[in-house]
Every structure is written in C-alpha cells, then in structure tokens.
Backbone as XML, in Angstrom:
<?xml version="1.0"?>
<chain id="A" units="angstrom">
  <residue number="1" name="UNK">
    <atom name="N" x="111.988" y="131.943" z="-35.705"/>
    <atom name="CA" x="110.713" y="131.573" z="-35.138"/>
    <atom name="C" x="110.797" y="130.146" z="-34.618"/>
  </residue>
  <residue number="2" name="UNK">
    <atom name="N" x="110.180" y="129.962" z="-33.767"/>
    <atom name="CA" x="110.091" y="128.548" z="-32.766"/>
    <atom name="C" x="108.735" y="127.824" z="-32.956"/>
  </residue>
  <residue number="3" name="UNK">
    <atom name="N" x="108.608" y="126.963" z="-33.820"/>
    <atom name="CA" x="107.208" y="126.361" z="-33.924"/>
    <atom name="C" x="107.163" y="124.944" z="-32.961"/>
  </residue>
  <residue number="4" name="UNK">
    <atom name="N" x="106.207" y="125.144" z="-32.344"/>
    <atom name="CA" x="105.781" y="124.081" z="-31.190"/>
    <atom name="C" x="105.016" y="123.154" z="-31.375"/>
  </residue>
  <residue number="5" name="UNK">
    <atom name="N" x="105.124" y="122.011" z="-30.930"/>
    <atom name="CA" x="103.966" y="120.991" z="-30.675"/>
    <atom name="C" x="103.653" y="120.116" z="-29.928"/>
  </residue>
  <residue number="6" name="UNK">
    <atom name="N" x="103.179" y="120.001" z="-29.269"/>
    <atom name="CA" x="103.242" y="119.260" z="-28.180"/>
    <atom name="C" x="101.847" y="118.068" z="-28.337"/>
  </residue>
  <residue number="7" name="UNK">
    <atom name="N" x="102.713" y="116.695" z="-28.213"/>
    <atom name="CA" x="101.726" y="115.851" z="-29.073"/>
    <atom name="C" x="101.023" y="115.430" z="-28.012"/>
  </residue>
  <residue number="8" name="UNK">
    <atom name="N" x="101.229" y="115.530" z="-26.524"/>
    <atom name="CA" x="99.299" y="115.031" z="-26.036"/>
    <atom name="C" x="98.357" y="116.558" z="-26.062"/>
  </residue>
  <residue number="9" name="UNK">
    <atom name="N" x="98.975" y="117.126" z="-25.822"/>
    <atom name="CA" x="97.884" y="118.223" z="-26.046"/>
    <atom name="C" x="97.308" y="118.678" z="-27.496"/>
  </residue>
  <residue number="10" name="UNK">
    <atom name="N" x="98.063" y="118.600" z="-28.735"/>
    <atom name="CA" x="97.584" y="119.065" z="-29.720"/>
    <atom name="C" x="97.641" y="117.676" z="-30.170"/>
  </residue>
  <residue number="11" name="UNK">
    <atom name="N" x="97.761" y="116.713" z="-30.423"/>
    <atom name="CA" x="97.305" y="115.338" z="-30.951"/>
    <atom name="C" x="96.580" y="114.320" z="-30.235"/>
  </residue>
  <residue number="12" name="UNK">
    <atom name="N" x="97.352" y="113.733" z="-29.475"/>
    <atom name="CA" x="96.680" y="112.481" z="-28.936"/>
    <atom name="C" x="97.869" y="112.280" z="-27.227"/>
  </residue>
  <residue number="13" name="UNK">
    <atom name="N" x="97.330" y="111.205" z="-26.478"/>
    <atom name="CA" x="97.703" y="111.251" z="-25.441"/>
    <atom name="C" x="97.968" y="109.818" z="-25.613"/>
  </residue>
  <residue number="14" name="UNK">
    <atom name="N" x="97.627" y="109.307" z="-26.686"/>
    <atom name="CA" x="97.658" y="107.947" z="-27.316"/>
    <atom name="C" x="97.972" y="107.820" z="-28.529"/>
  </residue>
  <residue number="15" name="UNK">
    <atom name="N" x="99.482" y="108.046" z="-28.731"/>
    <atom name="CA" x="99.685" y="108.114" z="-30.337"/>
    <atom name="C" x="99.913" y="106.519" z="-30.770"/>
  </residue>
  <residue number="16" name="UNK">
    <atom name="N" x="99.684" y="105.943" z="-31.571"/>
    <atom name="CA" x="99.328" y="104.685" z="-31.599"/>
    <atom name="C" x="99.490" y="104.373" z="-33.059"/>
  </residue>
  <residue number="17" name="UNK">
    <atom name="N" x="100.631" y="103.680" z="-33.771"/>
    <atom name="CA" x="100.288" y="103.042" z="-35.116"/>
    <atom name="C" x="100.861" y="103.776" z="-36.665"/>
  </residue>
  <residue number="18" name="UNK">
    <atom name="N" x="100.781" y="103.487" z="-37.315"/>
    <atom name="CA" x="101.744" y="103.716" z="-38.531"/>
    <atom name="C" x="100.720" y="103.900" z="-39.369"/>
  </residue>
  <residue number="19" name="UNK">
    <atom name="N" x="99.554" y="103.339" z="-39.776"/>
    <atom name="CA" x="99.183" y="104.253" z="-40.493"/>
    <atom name="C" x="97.259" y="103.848" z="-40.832"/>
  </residue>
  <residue number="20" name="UNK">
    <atom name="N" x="97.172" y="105.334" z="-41.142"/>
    <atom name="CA" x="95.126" y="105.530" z="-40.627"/>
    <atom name="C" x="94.611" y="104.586" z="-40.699"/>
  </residue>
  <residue number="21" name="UNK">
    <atom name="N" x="94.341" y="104.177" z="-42.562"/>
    <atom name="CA" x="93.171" y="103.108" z="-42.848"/>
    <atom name="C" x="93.368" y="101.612" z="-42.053"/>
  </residue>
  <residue number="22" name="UNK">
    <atom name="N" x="94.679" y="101.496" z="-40.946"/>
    <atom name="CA" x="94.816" y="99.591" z="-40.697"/>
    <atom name="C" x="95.010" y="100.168" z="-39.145"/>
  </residue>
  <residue number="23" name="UNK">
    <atom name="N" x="95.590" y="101.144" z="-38.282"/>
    <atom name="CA" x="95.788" y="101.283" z="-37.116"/>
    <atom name="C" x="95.107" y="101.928" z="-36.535"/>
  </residue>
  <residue number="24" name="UNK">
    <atom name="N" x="93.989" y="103.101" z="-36.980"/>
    <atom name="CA" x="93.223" y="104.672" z="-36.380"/>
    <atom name="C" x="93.323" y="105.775" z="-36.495"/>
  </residue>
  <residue number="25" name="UNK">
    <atom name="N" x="93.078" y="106.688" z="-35.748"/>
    <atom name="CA" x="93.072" y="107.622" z="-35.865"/>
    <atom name="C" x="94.139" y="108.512" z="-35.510"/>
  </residue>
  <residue number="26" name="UNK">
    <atom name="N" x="94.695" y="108.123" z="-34.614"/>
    <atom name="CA" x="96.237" y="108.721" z="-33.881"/>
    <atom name="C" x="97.228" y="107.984" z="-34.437"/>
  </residue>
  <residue number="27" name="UNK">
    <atom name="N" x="97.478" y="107.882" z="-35.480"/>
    <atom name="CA" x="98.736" y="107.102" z="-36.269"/>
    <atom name="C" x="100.189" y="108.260" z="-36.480"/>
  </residue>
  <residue number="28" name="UNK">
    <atom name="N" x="101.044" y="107.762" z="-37.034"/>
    <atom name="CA" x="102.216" y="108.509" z="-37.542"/>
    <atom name="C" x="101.680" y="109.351" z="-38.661"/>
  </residue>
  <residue number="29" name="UNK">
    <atom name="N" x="100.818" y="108.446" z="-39.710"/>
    <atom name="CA" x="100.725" y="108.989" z="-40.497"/>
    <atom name="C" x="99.894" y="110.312" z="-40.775"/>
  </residue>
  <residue number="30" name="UNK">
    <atom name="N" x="98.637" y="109.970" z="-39.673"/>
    <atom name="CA" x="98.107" y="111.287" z="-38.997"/>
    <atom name="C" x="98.693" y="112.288" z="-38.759"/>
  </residue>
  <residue number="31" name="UNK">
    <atom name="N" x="99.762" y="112.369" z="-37.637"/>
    <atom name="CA" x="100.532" y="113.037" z="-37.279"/>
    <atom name="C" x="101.004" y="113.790" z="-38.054"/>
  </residue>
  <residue number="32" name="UNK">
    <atom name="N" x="101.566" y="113.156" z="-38.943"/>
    <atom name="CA" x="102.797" y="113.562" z="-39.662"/>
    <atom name="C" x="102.153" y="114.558" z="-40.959"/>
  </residue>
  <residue number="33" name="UNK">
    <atom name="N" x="100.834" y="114.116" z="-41.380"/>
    <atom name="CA" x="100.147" y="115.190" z="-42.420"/>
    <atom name="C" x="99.593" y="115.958" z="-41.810"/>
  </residue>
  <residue number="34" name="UNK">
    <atom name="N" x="98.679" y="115.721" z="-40.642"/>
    <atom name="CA" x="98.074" y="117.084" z="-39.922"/>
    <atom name="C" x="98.933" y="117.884" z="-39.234"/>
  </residue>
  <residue number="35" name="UNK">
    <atom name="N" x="99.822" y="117.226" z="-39.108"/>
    <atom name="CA" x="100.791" y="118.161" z="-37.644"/>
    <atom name="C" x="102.171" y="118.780" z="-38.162"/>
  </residue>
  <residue number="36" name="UNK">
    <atom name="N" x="102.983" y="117.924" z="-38.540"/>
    <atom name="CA" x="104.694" y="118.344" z="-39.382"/>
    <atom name="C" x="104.319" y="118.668" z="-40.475"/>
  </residue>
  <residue number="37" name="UNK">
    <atom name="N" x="103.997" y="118.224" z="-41.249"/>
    <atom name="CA" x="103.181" y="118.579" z="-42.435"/>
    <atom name="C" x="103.655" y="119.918" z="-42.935"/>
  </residue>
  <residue number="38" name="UNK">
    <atom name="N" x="102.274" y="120.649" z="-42.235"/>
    <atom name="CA" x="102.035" y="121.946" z="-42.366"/>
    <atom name="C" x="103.217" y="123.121" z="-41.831"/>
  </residue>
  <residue number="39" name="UNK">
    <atom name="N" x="103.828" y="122.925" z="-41.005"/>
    <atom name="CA" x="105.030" y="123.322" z="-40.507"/>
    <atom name="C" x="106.279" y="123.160" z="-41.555"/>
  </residue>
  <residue number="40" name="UNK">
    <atom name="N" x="106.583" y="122.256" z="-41.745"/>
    <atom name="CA" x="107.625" y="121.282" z="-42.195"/>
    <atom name="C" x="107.623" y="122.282" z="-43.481"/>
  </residue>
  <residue number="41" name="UNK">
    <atom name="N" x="106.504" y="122.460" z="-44.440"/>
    <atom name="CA" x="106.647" y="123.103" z="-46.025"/>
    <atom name="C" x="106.755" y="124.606" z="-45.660"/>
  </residue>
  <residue number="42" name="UNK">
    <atom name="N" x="106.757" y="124.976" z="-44.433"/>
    <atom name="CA" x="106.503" y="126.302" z="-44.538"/>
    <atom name="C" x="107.884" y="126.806" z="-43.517"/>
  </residue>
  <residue number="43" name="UNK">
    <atom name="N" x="108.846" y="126.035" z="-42.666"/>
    <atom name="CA" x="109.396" y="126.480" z="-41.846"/>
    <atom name="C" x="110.696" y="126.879" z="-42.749"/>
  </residue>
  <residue number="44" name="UNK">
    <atom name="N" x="111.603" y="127.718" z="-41.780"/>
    <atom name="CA" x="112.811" y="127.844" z="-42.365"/>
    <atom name="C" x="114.175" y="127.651" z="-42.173"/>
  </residue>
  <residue number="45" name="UNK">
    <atom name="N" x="115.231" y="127.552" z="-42.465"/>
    <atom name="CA" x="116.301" y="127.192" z="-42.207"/>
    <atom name="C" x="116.367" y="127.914" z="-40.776"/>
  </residue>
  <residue number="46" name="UNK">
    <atom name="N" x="116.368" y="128.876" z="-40.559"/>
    <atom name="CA" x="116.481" y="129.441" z="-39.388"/>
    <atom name="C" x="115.410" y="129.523" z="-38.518"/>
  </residue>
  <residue number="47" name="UNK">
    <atom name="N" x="114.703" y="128.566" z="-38.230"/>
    <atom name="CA" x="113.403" y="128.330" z="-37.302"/>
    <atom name="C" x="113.901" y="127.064" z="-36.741"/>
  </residue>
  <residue number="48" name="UNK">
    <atom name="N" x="113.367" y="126.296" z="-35.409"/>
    <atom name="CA" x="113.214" y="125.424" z="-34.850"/>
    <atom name="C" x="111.980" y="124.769" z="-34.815"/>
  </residue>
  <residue number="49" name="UNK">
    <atom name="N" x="111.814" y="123.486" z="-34.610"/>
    <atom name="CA" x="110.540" y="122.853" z="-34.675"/>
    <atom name="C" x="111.111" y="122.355" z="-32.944"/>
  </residue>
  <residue number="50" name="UNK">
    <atom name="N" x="109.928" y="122.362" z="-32.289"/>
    <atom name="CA" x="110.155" y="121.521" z="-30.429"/>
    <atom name="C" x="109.057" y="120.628" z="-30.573"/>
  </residue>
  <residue number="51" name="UNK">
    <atom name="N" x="108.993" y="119.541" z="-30.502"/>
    <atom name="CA" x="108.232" y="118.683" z="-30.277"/>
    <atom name="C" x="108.219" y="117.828" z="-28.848"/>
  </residue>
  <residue number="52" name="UNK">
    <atom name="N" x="107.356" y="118.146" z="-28.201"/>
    <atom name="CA" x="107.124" y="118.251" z="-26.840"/>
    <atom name="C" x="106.362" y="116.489" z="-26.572"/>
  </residue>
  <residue number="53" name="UNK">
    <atom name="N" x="106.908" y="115.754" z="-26.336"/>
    <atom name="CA" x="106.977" y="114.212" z="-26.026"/>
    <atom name="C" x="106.463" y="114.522" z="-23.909"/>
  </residue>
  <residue number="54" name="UNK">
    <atom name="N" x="106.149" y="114.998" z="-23.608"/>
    <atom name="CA" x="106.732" y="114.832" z="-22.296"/>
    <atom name="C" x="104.896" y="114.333" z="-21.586"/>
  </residue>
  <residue number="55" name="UNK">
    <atom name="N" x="103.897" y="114.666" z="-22.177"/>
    <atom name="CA" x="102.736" y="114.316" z="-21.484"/>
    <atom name="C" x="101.879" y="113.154" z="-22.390"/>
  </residue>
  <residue number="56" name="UNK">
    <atom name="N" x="102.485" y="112.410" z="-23.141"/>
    <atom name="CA" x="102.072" y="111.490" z="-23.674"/>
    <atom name="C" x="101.622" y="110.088" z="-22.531"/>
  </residue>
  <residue number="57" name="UNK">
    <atom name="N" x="100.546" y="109.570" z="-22.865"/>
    <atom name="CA" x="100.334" y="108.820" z="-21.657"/>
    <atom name="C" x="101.106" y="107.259" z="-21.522"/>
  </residue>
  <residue number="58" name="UNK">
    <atom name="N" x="100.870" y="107.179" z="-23.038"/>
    <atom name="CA" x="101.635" y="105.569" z="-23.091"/>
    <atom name="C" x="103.256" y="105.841" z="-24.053"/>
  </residue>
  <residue number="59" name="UNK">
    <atom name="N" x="103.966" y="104.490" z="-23.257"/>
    <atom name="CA" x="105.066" y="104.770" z="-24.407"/>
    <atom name="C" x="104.705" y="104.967" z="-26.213"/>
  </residue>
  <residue number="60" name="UNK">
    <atom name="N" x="105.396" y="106.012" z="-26.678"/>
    <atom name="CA" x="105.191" y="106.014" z="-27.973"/>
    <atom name="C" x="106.435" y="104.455" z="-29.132"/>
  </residue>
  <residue number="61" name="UNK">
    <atom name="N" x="105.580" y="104.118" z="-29.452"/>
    <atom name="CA" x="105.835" y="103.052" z="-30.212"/>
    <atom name="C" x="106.762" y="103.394" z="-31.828"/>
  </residue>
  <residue number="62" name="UNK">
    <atom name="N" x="107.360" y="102.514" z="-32.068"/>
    <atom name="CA" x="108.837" y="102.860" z="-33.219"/>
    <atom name="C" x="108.123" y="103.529" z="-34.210"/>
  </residue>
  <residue number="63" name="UNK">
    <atom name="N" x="106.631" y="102.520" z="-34.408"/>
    <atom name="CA" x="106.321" y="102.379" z="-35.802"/>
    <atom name="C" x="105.182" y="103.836" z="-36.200"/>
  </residue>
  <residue number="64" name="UNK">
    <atom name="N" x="104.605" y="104.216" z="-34.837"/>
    <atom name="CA" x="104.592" y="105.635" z="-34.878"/>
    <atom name="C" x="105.543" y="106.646" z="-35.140"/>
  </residue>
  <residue number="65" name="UNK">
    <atom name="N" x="106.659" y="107.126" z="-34.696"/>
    <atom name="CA" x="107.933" y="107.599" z="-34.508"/>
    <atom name="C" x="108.110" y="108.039" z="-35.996"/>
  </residue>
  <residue number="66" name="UNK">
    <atom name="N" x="108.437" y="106.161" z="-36.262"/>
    <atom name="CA" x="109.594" y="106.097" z="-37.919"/>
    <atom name="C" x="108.342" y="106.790" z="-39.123"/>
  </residue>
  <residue number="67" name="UNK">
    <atom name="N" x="107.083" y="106.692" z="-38.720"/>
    <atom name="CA" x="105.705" y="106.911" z="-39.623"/>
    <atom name="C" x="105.731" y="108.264" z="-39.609"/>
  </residue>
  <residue number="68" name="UNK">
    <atom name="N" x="106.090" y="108.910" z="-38.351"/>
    <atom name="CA" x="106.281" y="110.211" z="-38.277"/>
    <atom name="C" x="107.017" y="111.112" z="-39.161"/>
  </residue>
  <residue number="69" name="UNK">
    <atom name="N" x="108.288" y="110.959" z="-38.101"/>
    <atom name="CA" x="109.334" y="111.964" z="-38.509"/>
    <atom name="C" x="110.389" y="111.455" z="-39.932"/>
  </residue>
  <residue number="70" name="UNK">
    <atom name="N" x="110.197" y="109.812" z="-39.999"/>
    <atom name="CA" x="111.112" y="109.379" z="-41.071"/>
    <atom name="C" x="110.184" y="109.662" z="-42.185"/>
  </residue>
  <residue number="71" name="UNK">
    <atom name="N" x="109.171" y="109.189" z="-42.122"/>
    <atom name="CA" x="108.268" y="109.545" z="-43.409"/>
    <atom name="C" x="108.183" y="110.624" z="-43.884"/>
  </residue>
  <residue number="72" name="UNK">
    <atom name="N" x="108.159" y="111.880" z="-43.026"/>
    <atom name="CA" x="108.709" y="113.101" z="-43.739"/>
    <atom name="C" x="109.555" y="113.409" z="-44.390"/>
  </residue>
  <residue number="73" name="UNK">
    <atom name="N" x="110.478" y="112.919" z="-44.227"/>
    <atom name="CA" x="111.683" y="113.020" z="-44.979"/>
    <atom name="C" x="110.914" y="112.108" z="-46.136"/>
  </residue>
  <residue number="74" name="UNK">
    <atom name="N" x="110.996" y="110.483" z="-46.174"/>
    <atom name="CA" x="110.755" y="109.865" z="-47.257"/>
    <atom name="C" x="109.252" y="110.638" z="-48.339"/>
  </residue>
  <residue number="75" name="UNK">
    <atom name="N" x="108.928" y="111.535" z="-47.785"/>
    <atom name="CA" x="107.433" y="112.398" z="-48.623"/>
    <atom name="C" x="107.949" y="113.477" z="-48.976"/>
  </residue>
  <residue number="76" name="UNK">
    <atom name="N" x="109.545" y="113.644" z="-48.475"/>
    <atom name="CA" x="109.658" y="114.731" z="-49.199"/>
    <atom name="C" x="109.574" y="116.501" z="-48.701"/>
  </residue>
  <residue number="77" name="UNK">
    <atom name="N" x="108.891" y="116.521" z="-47.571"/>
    <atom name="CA" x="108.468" y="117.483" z="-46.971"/>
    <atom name="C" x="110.047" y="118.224" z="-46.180"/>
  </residue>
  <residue number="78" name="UNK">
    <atom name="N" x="111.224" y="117.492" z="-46.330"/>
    <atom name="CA" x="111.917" y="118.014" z="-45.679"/>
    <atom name="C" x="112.839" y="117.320" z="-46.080"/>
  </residue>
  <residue number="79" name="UNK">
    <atom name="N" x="114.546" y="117.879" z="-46.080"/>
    <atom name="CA" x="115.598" y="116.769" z="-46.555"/>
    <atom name="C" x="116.546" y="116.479" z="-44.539"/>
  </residue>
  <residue number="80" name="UNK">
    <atom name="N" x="116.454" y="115.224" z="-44.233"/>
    <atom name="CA" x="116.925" y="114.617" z="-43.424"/>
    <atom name="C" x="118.285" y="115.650" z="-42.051"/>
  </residue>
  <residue number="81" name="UNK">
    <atom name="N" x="118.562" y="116.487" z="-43.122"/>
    <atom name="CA" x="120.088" y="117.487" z="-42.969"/>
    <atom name="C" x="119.439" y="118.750" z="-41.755"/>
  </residue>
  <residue number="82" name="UNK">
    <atom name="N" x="118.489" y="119.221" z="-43.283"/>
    <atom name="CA" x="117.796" y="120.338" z="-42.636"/>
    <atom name="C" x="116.537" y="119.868" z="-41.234"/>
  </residue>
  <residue number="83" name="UNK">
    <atom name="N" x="116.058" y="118.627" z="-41.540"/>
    <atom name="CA" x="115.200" y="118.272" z="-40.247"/>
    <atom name="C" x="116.031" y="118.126" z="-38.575"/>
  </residue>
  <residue number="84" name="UNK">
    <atom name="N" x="116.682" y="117.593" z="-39.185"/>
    <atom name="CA" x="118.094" y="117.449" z="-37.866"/>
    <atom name="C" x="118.113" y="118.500" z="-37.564"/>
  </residue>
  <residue number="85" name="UNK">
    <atom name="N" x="118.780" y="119.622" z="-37.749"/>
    <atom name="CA" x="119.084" y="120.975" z="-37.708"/>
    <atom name="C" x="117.893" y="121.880" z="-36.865"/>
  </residue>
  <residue number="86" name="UNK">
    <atom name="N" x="117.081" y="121.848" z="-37.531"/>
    <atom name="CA" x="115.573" y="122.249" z="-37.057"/>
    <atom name="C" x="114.597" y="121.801" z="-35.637"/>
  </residue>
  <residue number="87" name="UNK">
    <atom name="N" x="115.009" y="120.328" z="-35.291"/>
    <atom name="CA" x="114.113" y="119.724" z="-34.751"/>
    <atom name="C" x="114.784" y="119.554" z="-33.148"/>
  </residue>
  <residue number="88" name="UNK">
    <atom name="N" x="114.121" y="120.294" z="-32.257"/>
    <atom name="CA" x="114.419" y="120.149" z="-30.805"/>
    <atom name="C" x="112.888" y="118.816" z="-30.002"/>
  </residue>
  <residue number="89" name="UNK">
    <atom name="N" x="113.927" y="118.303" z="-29.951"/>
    <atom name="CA" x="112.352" y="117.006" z="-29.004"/>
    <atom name="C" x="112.524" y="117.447" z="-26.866"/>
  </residue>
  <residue number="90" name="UNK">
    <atom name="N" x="111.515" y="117.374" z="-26.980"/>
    <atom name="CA" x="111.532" y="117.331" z="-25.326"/>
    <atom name="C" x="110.400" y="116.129" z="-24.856"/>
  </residue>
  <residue number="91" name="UNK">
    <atom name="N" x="111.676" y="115.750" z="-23.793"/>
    <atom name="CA" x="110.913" y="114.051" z="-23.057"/>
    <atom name="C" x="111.501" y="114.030" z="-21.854"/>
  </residue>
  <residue number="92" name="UNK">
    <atom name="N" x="110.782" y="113.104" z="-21.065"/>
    <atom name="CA" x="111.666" y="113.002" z="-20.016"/>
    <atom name="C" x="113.293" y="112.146" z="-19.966"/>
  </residue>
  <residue number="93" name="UNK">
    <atom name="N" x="113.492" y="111.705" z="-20.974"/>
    <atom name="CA" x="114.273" y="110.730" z="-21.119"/>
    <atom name="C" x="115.061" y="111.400" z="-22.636"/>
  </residue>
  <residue number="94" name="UNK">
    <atom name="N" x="116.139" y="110.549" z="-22.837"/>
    <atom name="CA" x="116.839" y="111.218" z="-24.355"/>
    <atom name="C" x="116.910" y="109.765" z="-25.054"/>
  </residue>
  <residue number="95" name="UNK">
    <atom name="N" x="115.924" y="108.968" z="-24.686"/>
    <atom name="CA" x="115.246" y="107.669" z="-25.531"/>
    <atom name="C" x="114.711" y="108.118" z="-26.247"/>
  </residue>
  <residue number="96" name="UNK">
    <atom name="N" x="113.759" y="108.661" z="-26.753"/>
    <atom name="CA" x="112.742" y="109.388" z="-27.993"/>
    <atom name="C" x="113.848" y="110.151" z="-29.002"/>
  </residue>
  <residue number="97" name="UNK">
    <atom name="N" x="114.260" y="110.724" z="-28.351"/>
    <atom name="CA" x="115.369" y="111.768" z="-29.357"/>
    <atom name="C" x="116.284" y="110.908" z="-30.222"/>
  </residue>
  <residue number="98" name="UNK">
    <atom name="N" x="116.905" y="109.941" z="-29.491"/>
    <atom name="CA" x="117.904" y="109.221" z="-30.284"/>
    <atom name="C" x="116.854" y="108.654" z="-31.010"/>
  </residue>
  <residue number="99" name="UNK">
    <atom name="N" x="115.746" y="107.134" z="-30.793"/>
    <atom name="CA" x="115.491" y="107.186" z="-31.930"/>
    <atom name="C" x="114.853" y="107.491" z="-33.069"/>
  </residue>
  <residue number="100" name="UNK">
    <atom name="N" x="114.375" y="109.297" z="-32.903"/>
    <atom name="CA" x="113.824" y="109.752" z="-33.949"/>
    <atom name="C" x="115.046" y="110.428" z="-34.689"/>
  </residue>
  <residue number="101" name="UNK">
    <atom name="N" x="115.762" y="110.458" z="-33.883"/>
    <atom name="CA" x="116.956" y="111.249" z="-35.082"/>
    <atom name="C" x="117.752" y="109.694" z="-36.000"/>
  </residue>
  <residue number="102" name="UNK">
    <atom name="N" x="117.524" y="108.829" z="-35.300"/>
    <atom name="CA" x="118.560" y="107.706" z="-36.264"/>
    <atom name="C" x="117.078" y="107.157" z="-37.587"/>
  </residue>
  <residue number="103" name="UNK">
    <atom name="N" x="115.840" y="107.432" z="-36.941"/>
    <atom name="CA" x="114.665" y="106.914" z="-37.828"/>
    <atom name="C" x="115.089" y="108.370" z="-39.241"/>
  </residue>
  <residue number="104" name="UNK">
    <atom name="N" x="114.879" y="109.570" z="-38.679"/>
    <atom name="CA" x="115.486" y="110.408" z="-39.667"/>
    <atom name="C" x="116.461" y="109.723" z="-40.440"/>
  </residue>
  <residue number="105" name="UNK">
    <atom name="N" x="117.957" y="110.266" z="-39.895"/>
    <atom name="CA" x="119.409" y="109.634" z="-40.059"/>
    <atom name="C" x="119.007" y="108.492" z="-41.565"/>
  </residue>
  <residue number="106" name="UNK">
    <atom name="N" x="118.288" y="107.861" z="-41.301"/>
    <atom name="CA" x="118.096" y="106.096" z="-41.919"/>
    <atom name="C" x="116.949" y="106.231" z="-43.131"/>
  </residue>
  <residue number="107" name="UNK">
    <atom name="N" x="116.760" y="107.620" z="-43.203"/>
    <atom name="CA" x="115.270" y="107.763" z="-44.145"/>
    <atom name="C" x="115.859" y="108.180" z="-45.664"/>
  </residue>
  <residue number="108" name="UNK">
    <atom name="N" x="115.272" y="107.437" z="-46.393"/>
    <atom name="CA" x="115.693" y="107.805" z="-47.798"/>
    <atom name="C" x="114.034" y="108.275" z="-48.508"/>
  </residue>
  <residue number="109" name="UNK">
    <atom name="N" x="114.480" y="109.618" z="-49.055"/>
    <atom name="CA" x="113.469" y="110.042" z="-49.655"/>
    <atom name="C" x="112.651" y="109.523" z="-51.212"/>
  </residue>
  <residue number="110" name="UNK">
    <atom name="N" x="111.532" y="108.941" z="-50.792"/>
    <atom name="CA" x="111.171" y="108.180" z="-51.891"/>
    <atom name="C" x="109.507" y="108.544" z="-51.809"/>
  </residue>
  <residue number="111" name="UNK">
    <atom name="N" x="108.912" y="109.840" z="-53.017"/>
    <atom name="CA" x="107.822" y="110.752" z="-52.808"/>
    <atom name="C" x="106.628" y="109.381" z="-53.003"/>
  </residue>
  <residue number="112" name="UNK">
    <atom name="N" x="106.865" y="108.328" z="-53.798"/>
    <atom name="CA" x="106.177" y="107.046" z="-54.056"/>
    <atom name="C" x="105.776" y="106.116" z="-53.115"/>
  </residue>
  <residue number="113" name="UNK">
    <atom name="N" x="106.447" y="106.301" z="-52.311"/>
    <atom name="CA" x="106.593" y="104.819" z="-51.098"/>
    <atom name="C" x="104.781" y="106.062" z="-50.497"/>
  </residue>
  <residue number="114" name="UNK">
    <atom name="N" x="104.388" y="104.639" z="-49.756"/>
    <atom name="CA" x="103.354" y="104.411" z="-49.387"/>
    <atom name="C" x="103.297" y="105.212" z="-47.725"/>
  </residue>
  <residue number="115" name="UNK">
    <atom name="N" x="104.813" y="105.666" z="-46.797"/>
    <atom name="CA" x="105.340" y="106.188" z="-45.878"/>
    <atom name="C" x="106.291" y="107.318" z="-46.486"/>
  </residue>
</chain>
C-alpha cells in the first residue's frame, strides 16, 4: 500500500516552525502528530509513505523538516532504518530529500526529549 501526503494540500502551504505552543499552528510538530503520526504506527514494512513537497508556497525551513521527520524517529513512532526504506519525498529539487533523510540518518531515538 502507498500512503500519501501531500503537505500544501493536506497541511499547510505554509509549514512554518518546530513546535505549536512558541511557533503556531503549522509547525513540525503539528505535522508530525497529525499527519506521520497516524500513518507511521500503522504502516508496514512493505508500504511506502510519498510525501509530496512540490506545492508548498514558501521554502520549507530545517527546523520544520528535523521537527518533522527526525522527531519521529526520536518519539519513537518509527526506527530511522525502516523510515528510510518506506519514505519516497517528491519536490522539485532533491534539496528536501537529502536533508530529510540526513535529519532522519542523525536522529537518535529518545521517547523523553521534548522533539
């Protein structure tokens, strides 16, 4: 199975910030519980996740990104190996991809940390 998401249409067109209570509403951390989240505990070794970067309006920022996809890993929701494996990004560019896979790559799972 191929689970999709495409973050200006199903999130924001303005993803913006690392995390709710100090940046808003379109944060990583948003993201990452409403959106991967729910996917992430339920997908399977043999599924793909596509995360569709391509109609976002402003550049997406690190600290969104690393709030995102690294924090998953560091919450636990996924081990770093199997997210790699799983995770197809589409952008216009293969800037986003590299650095969400090295923000992965670099994530140590720690269910405590605050990300």
């Amino acid at each position: 199975m191929e689970y999709k998401i495409n973050l200006a249409k199903d999130f924001s067109e303005f993803p913006f910030g690392r995390y709710k209570d100090t940046d808003g509403e379109f944060t990583g951390e948003a993201f990452r519980e409403d959106h991967l989240r729910p996917i992430l505990i339920k997908i399977k070794s043999e599924d793909t996740l596509l995360i569709d970067l391509a109609d976002v309006a402003i550049g997406i920022g690190s600290s969104f990104l690393n709030e995102s996809f690294a924090g998953a890993v560091k919450k636990g929701y996924i081990d770093k190996e199997s997210f790699l494996k799983i995770l197809k990004i589409k952008c216009d560019d293969d800037l986003y991809e590299k650095e969400i896979k090295e923000y992965i790559i670099d994530a140590t799972m720690n269910k405590n940390a605050r990300s």
